[in-house]
VMD Tcl script that draws the C-alpha trace (Angstrom):
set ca {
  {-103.93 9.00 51.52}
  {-103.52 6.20 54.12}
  {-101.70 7.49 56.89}
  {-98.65 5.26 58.27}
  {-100.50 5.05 61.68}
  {-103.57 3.70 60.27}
  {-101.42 0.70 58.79}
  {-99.96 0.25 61.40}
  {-102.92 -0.46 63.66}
  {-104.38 -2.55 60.76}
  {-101.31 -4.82 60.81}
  {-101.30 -4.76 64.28}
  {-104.66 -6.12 64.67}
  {-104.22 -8.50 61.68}
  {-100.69 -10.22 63.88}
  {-103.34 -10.30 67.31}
  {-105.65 -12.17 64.95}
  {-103.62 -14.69 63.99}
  {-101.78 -15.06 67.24}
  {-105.39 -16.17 68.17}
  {-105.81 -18.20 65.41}
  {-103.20 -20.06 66.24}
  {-103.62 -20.40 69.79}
  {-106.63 -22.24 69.46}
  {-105.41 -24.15 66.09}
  {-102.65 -25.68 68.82}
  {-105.36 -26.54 71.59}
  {-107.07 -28.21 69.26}
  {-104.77 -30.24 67.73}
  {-103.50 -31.06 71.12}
  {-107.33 -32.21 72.22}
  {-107.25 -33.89 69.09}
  {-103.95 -36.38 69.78}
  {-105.07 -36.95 73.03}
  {-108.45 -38.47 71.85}
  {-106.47 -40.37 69.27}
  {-103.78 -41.73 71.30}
  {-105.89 -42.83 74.06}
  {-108.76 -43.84 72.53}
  {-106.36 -46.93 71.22}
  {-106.17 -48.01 75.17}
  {-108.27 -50.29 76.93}
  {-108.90 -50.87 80.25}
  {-106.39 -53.20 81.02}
  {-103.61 -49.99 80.47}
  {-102.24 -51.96 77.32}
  {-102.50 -50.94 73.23}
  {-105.07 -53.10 72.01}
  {-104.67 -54.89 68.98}
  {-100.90 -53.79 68.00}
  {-99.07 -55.93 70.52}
  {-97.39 -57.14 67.45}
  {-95.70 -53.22 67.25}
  {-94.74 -53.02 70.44}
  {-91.20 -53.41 71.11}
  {-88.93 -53.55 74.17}
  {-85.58 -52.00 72.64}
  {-82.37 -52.40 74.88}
  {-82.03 -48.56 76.26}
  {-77.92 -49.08 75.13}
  {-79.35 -49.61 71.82}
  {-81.74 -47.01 71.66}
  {-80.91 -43.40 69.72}
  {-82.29 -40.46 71.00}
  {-81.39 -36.79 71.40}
  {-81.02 -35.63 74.85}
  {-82.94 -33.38 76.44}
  {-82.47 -31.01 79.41}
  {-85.49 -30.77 81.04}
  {-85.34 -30.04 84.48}
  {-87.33 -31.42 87.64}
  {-90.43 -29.89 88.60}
  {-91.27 -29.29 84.61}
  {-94.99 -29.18 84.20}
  {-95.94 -31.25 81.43}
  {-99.12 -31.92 79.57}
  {-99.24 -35.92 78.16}
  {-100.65 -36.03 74.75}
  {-99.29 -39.88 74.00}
  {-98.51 -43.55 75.50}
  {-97.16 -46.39 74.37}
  {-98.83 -49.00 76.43}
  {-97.48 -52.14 77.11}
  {-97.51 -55.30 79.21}
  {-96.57 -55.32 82.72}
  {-93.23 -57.17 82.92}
  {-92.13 -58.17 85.35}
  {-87.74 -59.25 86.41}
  {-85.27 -59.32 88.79}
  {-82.52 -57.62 86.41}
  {-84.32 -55.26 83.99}
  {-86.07 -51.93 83.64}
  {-88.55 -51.18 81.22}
  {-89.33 -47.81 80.31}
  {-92.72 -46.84 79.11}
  {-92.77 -43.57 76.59}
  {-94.63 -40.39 77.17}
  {-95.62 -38.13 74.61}
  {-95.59 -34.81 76.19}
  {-95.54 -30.56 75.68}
  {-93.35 -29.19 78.14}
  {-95.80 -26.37 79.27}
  {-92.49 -23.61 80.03}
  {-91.43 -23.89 76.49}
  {-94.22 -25.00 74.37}
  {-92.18 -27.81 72.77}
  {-93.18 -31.70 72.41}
  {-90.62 -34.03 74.35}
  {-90.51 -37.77 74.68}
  {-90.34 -38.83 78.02}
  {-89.04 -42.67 78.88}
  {-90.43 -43.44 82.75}
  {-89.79 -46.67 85.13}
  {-92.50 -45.08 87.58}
  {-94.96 -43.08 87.98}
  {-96.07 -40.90 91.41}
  {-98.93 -39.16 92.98}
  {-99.60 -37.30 95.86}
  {-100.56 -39.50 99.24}
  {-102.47 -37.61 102.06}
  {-101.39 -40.12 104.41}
  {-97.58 -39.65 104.32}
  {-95.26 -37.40 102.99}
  {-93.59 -39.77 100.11}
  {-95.36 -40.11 96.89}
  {-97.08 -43.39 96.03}
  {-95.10 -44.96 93.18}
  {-96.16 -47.10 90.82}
  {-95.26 -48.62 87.24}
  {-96.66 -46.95 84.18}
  {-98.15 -49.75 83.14}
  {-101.06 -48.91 85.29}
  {-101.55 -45.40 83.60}
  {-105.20 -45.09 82.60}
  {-105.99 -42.14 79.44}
  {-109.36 -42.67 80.56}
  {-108.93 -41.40 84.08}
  {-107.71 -38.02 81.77}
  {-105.30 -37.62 84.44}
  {-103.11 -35.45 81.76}
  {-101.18 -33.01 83.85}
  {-97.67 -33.67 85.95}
  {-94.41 -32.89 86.56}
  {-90.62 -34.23 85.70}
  {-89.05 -35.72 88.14}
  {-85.43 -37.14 88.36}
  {-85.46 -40.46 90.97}
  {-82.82 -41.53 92.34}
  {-81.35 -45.30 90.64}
  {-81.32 -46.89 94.12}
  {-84.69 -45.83 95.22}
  {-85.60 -46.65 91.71}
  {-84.70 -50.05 92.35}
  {-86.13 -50.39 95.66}
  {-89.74 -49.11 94.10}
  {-89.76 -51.97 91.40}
  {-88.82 -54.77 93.20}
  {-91.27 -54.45 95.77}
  {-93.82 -53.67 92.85}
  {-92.68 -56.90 91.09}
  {-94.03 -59.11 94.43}
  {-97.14 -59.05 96.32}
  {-94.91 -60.12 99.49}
  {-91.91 -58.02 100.11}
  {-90.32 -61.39 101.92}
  {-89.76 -62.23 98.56}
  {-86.83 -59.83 98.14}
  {-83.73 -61.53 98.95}
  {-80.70 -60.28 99.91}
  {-79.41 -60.93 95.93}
  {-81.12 -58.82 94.82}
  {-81.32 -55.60 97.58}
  {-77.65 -55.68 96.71}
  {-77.49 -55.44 93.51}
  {-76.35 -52.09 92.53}
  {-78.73 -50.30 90.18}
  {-76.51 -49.35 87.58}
  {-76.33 -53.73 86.99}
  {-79.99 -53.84 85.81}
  {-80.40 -54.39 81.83}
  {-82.93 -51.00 80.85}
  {-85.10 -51.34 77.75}
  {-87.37 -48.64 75.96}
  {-91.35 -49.74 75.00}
  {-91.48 -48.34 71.40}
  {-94.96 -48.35 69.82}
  {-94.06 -48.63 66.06}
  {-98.59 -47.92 65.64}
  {-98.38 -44.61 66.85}
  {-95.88 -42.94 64.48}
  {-96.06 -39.40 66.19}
  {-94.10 -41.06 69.21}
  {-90.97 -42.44 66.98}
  {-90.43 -39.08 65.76}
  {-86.39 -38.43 66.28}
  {-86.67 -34.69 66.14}
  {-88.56 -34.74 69.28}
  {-86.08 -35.06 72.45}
  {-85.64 -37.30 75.02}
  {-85.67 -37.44 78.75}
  {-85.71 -40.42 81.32}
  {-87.02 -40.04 84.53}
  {-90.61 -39.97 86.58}
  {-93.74 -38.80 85.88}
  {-95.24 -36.90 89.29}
  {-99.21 -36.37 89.36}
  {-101.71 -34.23 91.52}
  {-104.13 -36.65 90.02}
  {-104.16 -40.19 90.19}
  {-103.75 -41.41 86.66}
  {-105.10 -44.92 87.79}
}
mol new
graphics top color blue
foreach p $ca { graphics top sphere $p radius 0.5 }
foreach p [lrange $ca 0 end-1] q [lrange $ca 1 end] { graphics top cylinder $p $q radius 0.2 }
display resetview
């Protein structure tokens, strides 16, 4: 006769199995959407040959289900929807991020105005606009970061001109919460629309530059 110990050990090795299993089932899979997603990006940062599914999707317009993910959230990026540079005075474009928030294990969309890495030179980040994320660069690592709206502001318009003299004093005083926001939705990458995943709006921050 089998003695309850016996089965127990069996079992317990059969639940360590498949907890490995399915470790490496998820690492894969994740490898796997990452050599999908980016291999539809060229050099130039943008989705090539679906600029006909890209849209720009007023952010007021836009349904999503919050999420609460706090700053300094490592995240690994999986997906990107691409997208032209645009460039305005009075709107905010937010490019998607397809990521796994590495503290809970679970796949969140992320909706970013900027991006940051580190600068050896000086203590504040260098910022930049998404659009100038490169998959290739496998730069796949950061961390959430809430910016604030006016320094938000301040980072894009000097981004938007290649002489800061540019800037008049319209526009330094318009107050952030005035600019129109819209959300880059890449309707050929279906794993991005999905609504179950949540969504947060805010900055990517690298240790790598992605660019």
């Amino acid at each position: 006769m089998v003695s309850k110990s016996f089965i127990g050990e069996q079992l317990k090795k059969y639940c360590n199995l498949v907890e490995i299993m399915l470790y490496f089932m998820t690492k894969l899979i994740t490898a796997f959407l990452i050599l999908i997603i980016f291999l539809s990006c060229n050099d130039n940062h943008e989705v090539t040959g679906n600029a006909d599914k890209i849209e720009y999707t007023a952010l007021k317009d836009f349904s999503f289900s919050p999420s609460d993910l706090a700053p300094g959230t490592p995240l690994r990026i999986i997906g990107y929807s691409g997208g032209k540079y645009l460039q305005s005075r009075d709107s905010v474009y937010l490019y998607e991020f397809l990521c796994i928030d590495r503290q809970k294990n679970d796949t969140i969309r992320v909706f970013s105005s900027l991006i940051s890495v580190d600068n050896s030179e000086h203590q504040e980040p260098t910022y930049t606009t998404p659009h100038m994320f490169d998959g290739q660069k496998k730069a796949y690592d950061a961390e959430f970061e809430v910016i604030d709206p006016q320094k938000e502001k301040m980072y894009l318009m000097v981004s938007s001109t290649s002489d800061p003299k540019n800037l008049d004093a319209t526009m330094l005083n318009q107050p952030a919460g005035d600019f129109k926001r819209f959300v880059i939705l890449n309707k050929s990458l279906p794993l991005m629309l999905e609504p179950r995943f949540k969504a947060a709006f805010g900055c990517l921050h690298f240790k790598q530059q992605p660019w």
